[in-house]
C-alpha positions in Angstrom: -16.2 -31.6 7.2 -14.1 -34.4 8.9 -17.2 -36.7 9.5 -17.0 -36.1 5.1 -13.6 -37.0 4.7 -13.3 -39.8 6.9 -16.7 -41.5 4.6 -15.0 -40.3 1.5 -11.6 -42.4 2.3 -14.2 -45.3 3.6 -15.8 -45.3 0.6 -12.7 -45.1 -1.7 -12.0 -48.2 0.1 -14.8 -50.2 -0.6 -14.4 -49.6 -3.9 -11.4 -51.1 -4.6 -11.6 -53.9 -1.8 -13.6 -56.2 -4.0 -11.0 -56.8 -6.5 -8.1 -57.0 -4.1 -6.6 -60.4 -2.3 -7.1 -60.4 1.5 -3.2 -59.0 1.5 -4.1 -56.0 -0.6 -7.4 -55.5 1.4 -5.5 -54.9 4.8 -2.6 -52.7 2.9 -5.2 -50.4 1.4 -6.9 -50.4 4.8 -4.0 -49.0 6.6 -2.8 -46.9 3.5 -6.8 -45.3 3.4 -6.6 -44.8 7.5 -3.1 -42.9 7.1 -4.6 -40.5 4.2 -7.9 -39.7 6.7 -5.6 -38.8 9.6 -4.0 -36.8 7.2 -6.2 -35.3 6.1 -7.9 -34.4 9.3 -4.9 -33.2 10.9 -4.6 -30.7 8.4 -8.1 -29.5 9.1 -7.0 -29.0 12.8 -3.2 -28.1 12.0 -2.6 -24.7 13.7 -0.5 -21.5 12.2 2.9 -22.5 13.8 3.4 -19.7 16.2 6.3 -18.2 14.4 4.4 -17.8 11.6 1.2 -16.2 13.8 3.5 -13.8 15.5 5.5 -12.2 12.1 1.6 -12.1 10.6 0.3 -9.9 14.3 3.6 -7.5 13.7 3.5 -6.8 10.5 -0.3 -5.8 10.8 1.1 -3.9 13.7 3.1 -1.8 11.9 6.4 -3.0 12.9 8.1 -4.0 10.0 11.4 -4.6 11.5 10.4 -7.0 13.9 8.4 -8.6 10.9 10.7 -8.5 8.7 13.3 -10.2 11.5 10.2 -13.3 12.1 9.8 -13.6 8.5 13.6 -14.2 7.9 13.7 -17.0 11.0 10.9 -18.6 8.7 12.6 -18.9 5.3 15.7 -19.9 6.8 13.8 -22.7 8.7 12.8 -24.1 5.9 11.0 -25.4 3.8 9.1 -21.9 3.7 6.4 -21.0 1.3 6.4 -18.5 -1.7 4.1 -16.1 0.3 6.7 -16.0 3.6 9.8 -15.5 0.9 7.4 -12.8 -0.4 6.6 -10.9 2.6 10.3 -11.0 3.6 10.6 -8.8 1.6 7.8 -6.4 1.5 8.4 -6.4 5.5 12.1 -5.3 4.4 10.6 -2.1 2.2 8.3 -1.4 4.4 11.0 -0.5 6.6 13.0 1.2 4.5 15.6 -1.1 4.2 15.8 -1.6 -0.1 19.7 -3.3 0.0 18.6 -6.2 2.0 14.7 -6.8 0.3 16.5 -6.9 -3.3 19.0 -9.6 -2.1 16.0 -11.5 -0.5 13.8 -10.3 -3.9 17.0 -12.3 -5.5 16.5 -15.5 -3.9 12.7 -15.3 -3.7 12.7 -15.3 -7.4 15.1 -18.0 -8.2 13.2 -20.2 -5.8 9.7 -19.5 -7.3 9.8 -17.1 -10.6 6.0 -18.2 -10.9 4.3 -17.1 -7.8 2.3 -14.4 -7.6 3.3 -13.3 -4.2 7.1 -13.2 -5.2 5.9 -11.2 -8.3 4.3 -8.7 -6.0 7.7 -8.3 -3.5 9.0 -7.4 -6.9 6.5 -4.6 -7.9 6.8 -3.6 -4.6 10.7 -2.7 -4.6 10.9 -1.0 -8.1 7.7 0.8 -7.5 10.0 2.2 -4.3 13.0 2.9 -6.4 10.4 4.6 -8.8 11.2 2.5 -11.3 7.2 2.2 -11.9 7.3 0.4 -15.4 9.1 -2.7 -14.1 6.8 -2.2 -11.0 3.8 -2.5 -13.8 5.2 -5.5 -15.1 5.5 -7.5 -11.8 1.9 -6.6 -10.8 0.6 -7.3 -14.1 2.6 -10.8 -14.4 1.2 -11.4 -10.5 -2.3 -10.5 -11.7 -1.9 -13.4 -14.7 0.0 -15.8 -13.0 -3.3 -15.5 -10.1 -6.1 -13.8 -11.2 -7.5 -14.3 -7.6 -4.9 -12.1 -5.4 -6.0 -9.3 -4.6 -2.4 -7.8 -3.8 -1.5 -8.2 -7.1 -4.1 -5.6 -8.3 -3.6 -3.1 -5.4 0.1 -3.1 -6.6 -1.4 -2.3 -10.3 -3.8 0.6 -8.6 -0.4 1.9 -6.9 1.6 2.5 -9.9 -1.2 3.3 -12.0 -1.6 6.5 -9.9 1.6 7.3 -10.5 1.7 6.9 -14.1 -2.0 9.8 -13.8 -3.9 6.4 -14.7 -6.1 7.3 -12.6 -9.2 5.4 -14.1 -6.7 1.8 -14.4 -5.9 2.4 -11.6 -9.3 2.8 -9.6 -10.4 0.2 -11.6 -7.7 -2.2 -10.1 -9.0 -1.2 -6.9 -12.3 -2.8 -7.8 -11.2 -6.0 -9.2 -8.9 -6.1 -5.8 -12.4 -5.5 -4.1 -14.1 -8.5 -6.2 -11.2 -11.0 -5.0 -11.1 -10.1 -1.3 -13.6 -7.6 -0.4 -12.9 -8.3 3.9 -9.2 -7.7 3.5 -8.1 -4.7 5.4 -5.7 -3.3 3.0 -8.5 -4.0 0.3 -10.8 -2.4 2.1 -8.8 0.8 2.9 -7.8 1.4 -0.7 -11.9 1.0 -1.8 -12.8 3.5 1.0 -11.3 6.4 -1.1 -13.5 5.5 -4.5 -16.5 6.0 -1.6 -17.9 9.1 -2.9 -19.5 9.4 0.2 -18.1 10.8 3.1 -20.5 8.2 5.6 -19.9 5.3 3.4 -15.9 5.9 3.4 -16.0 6.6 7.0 -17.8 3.5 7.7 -15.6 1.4 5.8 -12.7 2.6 7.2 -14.1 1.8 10.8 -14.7 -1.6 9.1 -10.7 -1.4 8.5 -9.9 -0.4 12.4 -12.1 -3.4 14.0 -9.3 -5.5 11.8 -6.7 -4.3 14.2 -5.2 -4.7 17.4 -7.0 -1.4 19.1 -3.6 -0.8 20.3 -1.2 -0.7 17.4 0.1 2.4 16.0 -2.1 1.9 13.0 -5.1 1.6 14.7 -4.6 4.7 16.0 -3.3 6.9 13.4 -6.3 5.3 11.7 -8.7 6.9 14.6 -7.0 9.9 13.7 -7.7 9.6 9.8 -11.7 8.5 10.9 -11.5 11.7 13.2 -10.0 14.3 10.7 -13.2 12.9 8.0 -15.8 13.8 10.4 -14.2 16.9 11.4 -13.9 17.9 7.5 -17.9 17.0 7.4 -20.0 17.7 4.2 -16.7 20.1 3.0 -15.3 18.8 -0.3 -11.7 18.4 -0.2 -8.7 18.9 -3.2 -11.0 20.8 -5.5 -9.4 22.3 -8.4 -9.4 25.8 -8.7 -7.6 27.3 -11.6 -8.6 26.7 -14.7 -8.3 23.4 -16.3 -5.7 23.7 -19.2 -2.1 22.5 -19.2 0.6 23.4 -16.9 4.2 23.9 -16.4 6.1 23.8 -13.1 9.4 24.3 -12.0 11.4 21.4 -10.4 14.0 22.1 -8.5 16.8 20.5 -7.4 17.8 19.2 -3.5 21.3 19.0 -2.8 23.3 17.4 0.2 26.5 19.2 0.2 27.8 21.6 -3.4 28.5 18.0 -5.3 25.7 15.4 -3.9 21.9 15.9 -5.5 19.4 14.6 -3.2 16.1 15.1 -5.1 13.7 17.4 -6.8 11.3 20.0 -5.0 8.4 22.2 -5.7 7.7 25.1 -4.9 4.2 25.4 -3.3 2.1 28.7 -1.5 -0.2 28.0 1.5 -3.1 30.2 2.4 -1.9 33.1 -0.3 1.6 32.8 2.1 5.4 32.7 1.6 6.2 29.1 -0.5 8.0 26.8 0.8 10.2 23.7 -1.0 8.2 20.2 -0.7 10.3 17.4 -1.9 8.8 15.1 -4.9 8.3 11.6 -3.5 7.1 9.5 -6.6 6.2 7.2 -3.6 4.4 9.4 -1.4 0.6 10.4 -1.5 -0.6 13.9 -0.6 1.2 16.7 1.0 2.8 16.7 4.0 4.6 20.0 5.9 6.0 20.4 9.3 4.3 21.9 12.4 6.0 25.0 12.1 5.2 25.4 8.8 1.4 24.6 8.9 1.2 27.3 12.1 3.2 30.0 9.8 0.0 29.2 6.9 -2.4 29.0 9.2 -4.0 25.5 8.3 -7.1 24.5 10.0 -6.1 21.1 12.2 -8.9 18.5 12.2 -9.8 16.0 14.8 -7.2 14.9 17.6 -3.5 14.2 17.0 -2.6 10.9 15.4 0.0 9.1 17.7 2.9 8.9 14.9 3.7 8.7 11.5 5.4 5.6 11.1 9.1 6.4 10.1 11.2 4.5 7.2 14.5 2.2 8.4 15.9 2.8 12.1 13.9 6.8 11.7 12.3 7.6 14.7 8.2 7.8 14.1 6.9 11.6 14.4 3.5 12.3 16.2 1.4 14.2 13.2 -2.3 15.8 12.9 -4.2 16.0 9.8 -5.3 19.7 8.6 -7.0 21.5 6.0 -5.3 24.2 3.7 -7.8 26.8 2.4 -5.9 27.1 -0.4 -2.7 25.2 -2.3 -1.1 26.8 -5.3 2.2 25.1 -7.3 2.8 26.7 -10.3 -0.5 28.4 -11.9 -2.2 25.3 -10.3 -4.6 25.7 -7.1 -6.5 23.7 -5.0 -9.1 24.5 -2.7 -9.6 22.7 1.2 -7.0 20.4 0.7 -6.1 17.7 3.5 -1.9 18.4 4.7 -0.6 15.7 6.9 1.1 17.9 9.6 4.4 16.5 11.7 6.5 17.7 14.3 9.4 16.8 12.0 10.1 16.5 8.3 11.7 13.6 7.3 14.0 15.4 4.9 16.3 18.1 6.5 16.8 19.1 3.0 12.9 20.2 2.3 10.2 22.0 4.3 7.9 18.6 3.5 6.8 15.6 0.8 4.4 16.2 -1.7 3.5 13.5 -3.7 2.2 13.2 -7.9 -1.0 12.0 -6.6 -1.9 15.4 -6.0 -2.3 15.8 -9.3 -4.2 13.0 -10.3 -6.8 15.3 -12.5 -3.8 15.9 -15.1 -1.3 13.2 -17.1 1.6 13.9 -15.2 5.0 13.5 -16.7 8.5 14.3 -14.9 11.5 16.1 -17.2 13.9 16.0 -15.2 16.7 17.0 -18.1 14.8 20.6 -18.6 13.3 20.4 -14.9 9.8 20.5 -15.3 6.7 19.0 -14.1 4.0 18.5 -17.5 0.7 18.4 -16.8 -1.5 17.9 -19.5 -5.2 18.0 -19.3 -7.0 14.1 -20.2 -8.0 14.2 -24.1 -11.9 15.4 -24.6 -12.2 17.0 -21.2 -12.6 20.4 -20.5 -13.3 20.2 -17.0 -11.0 18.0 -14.5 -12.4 14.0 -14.7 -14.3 12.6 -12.4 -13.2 8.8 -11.9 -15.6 7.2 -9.3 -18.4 7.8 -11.6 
């Protein structure tokens, strides 16, 4: 490749040197020589190692160091759309939403138009559940590049959470099309795998990405663990009938005049429920230890070193189990997965359960008359089936 571009500035040369005076001859010489070194020196030119080091934390999982290498970058100068960008998904990964929507602010006056900084911005309203301004950065990211594949996995996030399930799954495949060796590409199209080999194998495709001694990497063991342990089961099979549903929210104070959130109520195993927080930004269920060992749940595989935690939290180590049986409302589920922790992350709640779990139904949050809709998908009398 540089034997092709120094003969490609050679030849530019000789093109022109025949209608040129000796002067011109030896200026285009010299001006051709400086655009091959050019050129080749950016073939050779090295990731600075600033830039190499924020990249190997953030796949790392440690998002404030990240975060802190991606801000010494920008404020270097001149920095690129894409390290503006992942300023600030570094900064939401970690929990810290103040600081990525002042760098979100300056990201988008510098470059409105870039797909990356379009992305940073799905990526903080889809955390303040603000998901239709979430859909609208992904989908202007998507036009803006066609080609990156972030752009639809942000579409495939919020999607879920709007019960398009089929969008959003879709998304995941067009994300697939545009970088099928990326690891968070590849993660997200391991769950279409019907499969259980297939997703297993490409989720060991996902761990050989990492450093075999980051924290994801290992929860990731745990994840590739829990799926063998499961074995030909099926998981999160519905139940009850499939007709539409009502449930309860209720609400999660701090203190008689602060509300925190909205729970569910939701019975383990035919036991006692318990309150699970609603976290529009969450995925699955999640209870702590002494919860899961009150219900019984069957623990799968070895324990996952930590759940990564959100800010300055401390992580929690956590196992993955299976609940016999999950009922909220008139709703149940059959063997579904429970991420199991020594600690919740919400004093307030006996765990997280997240609108995905629902994915069969149209979901739809009142909050004004404190109910949870589901609403069966038009023409099916049986719950759909999206990877087909």
């Amino acid at each position: 490749m540089v034997h092709n571009a120094g003969r490609f500035c050679r030849n530019a040369t000789r093109a022109i040197h025949a209608g040129l005076p000796s002067a011109g001859r030896r200026a285009l010489t010299l001006t051709a020589s400086g655009i091959a070194l050019a050129i080749i020196s950016g073939l050779f030119a090295q990731e600075p190692p600033l830039a190499e080091e924020a990249r190997r934390q953030l796949r790392s999982g440690d998002f404030k160091a990240a975060a802190a290498s991606y801000r010494r970058l920008v404020e270097q100068g001149p920095a690129s759309d894409e390290a503006r960008a992942t300023l600030v998904r570094a900064l939401v990964r970690n929990g810290d939403l103040a600081e990525a929507s002042l760098e979100l602010d300056k990201a988008l006056q510098v470059a409105p138009n870039s797909a990356a900084v379009q992305v940073a911005a799905g990526d903080v309203f889809f955390r303040r559940a603000a998901f239709h301004k979430a859909l609208a950065a992904y989908q202007k990211a998507s036009e803006l590049d066609a080609r990156y594949a972030p752009a639809w996995l942000g579409l495939s996030r919020v999607s879920y959470c709007l019960s398009l399930s089929r969008s959003a799954q879709n998304h995941i495949r067009k994300a697939h099309e545009c970088a099928p060796d990326d690891p968070d590409v590849l993660a997200a199209w391991a769950s279409l795998l019907r499969s259980r080999p297939d997703h297993i194998a490409a989720l060991e495709r996902v761990l050989a990405s990492y450093d075999k001694d980051s924290k994801p990497a290992r929860n990731l063991k745990a994840h590739i663990a829990a799926d063998k342990a499961v074995g030909d089961r099926k998981t999160g099979i519905l139940a009850s009938p499939y007709h539409n549903a009502e449930i309860p929210l209720r609400t999660v104070a701090h203190g008689p005049h602060t509300m925190h959130g909205w729970a569910l109520r939701v019975g383990f195993n035919d036991k006692e429920p318990i309150s699970l927080l609603l976290d529009t930004g969450a995925g699955g269920i999640s209870v702590s230890r002494r919860a899961a060992d009150r219900f019984r749940l069957e623990y799968l595989g070895e324990e996952g070193p930590e759940l990564l935690g959100v800010g300055d939290e401390k992580p929690v180590p956590f196992r993955l189990a299976l609940a016999k049986k999950v009922q909220v409302g008139d709703v149940i589920f059959e063997n579904h997965t429970v991420t199991v922790a020594d600690r919740t992350r919400d004093a307030d709640a006996d765990g997280l359960i997240g609108t995905d779990v629902f994915s069969q139904f149209l979901v739809r949050l009142d909050f004004p008359k404190g109910k949870l809709r589901l609403t069966t998908f038009p023409n099916q009398t049986a719950p759909p089936n999206f990877s087909e």
